[in-house]
N, C-alpha and C positions, 0 to 999 in steps of 0.2 A: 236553162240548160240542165239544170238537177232535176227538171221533171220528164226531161223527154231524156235524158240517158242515166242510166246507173249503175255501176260496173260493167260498163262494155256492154247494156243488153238496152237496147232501144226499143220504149214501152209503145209509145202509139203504134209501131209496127204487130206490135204481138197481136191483138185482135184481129187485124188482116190475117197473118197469120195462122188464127186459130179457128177463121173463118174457110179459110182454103184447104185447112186438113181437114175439117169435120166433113165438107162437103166431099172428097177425098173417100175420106173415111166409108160414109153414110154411101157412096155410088159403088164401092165394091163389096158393103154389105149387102145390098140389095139383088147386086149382080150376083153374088154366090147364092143367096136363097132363090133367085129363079127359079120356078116349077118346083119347089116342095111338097112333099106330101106323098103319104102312098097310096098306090093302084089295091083294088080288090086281091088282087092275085098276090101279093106282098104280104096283105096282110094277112092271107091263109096260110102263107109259107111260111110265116113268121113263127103264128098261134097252131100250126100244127105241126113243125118242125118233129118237135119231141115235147113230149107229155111228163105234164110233173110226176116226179118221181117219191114225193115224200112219202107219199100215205101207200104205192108199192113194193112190192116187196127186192125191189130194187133198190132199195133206199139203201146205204152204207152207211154202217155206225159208225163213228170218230167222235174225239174228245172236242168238249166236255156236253155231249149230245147227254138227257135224262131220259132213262128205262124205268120201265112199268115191269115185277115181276109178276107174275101169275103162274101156281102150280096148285091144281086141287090135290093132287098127290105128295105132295112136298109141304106141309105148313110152314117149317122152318125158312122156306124159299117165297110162300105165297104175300103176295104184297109188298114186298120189300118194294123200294124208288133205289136207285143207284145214278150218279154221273160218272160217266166215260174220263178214268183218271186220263192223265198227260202220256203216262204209261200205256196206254188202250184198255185197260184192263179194269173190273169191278172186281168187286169182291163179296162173296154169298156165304149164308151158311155154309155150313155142311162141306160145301166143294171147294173153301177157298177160294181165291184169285183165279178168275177165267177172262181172256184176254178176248174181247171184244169186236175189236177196232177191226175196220175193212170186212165184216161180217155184215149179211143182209138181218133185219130182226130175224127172221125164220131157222136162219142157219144159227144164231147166239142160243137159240132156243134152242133146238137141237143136239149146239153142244155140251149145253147144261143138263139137257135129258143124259145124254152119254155119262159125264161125269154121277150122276146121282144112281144110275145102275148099280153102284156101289152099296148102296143103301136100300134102294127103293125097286117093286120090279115093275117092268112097266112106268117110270114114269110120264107124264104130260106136264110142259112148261111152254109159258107162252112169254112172248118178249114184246112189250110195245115202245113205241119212241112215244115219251111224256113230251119233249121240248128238244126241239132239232139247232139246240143251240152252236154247232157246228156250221152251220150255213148263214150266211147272209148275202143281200142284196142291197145295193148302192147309193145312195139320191146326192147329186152333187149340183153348182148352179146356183139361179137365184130362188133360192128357197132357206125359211127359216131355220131348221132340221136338216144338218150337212152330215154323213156320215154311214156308217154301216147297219144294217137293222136288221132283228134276226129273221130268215125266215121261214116261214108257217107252213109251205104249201097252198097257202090263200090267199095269198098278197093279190091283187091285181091291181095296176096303173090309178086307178080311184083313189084305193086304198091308199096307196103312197104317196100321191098328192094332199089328199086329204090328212096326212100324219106328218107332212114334212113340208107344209105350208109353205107355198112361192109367194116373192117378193111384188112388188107394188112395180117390181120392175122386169119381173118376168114373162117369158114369151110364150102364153102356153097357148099360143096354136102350131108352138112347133116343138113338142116337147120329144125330147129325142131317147129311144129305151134300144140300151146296147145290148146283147148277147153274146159276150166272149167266148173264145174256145180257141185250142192250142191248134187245131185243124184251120186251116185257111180257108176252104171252103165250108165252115158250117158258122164262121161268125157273121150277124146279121144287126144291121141297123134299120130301127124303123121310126118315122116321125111322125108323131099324132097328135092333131088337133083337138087337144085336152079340154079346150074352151068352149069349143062347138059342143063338146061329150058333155060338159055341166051345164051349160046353158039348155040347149036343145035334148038331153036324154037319148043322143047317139052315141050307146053303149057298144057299137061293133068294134070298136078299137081299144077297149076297155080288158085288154089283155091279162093273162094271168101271168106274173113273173114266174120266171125260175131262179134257182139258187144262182149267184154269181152277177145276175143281171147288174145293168148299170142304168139309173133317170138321170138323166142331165135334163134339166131345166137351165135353157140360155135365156140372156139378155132383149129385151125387141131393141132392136134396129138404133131405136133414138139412147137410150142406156148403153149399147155398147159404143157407140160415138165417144156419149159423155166419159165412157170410162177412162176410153183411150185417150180424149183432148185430158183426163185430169194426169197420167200417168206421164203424157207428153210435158206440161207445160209444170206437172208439180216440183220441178228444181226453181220455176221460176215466181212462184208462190212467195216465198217472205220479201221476192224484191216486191211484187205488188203490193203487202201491207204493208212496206215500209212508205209506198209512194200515195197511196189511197187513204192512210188514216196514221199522217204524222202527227198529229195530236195524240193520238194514244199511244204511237212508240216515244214520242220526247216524253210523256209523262213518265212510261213505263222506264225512261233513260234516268230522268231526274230522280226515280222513286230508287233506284239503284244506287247513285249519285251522295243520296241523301243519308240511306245503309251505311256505305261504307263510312263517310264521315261521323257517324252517330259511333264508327266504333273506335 
């Protein structure tokens, strides 16, 4: 009787049990991923939506993003590196504190030329982004490398894989890369067969991220079973090692047992 019940939880039944939810489990996984995968046209919309923006002159400066100064007319200015204080703002010879933030490079440059009019006539300043440490994009899932990474303008799907290595238990034929946005019509989700693209060199899907993006790397199929029978059944874990290896909990009872008396 100690071995088929123990606090109210009848163990032979558990396996039945954990037999009927996996299968459970495992039929409406399979039913959800039906037909995955994207169409050609998907993936055009996707990858031409909108065009990176880093190395344009679109780009917005924000903290703590690194600048390149360049003035041949300016020494005092030429060369300088600056990051984008918390304030928006750097700080140059000559001109002081010039506030930065929400500014494209072209226009920062510009407003430096203005300010140095004071000084200089005619000046030319040029303003490059060193490290767009302001931006990053996502990788969450089963993958080694969880977290935010900064990014370059270069990034694409490869890249990220290859830098945020998936688990022994990840599904990369269905590797899923999000694109948010505050509009409802412009966010897009796309699923790409990561494993086809490494295996075979079918690079069409081999997308270039943008700033914000998201890689969720999920589970395959038989992993996320396993995960959910462990989340299910893990309150009932220490009755099973109490009932499957009472030689090591009596030892471990007695070596306690033993403690206390020795003090």
């Amino acid at each position: 009787m100690t071995r088929e019940r123990h606090s109210g939880v009848s163990l032979d039944r558990v396996p039945i049990a954990r037999r009927a939810v996996a299968a459970a489990l495992a039929a409406a996984v399979l039913i959800a991923l039906a037909g995955c995968g994207p169409s050609d046209q998907e993936i055009n919309a996707f990858i031409h939506a909108w065009e990176t923006s880093v190395s344009s002159p679109e780009y917005r400066l924000q903290p703590p993003d690194g600048l390149e100064i360049r003035s041949p007319t300016a020494p005092e200015l030429d060369g300088q590196s600056q990051l984008v204080r918390q304030d928006g703002k750097i700080t140059l010879n000559l001109v002081g504190d010039v506030k930065v933030a929400g500014l494209t490079p072209s226009e920062a440059a510009r407003k430096i030329e203005a300010l140095l009019r004071t000084y200089y006539v005619d000046p030319q300043v040029s303003v490059r982004v060193s490290a767009t440490n302001s931006q990053r994009y996502y990788v969450f899932g089963e993958v080694s490398a969880v977290g935010a990474f900064r990014y370059t303008g270069r990034d694409t799907l490869l890249n990220v894989l290859a830098q945020s290595q998936p688990t022994f238990a990840a599904w990369k034929s269905q590797v899923k890369v999000i694109r948010p946005s505050h509009e409802e019509g412009r966010r897009r989700v796309m699923t790409v067969d990561a494993e086809r693209m490494i295996k075979e060199g079918k690079l069409e899907q081999n997308i270039l991220l943008e700033e914000g993006d998201i890689v969720y790397v999920p589970p395959t199929p038989l992993a996320w079973v396993a995960m959910r029978l462990r989340e299910i059944f893990w309150p009932f874990a220490p009755i099973a090692d109490t009932v499957t290896n009472p030689v090591q909990v009596t030892e471990g009872v007695r070596a306690d047992v033993d403690t206390v008396r020795g003090w």
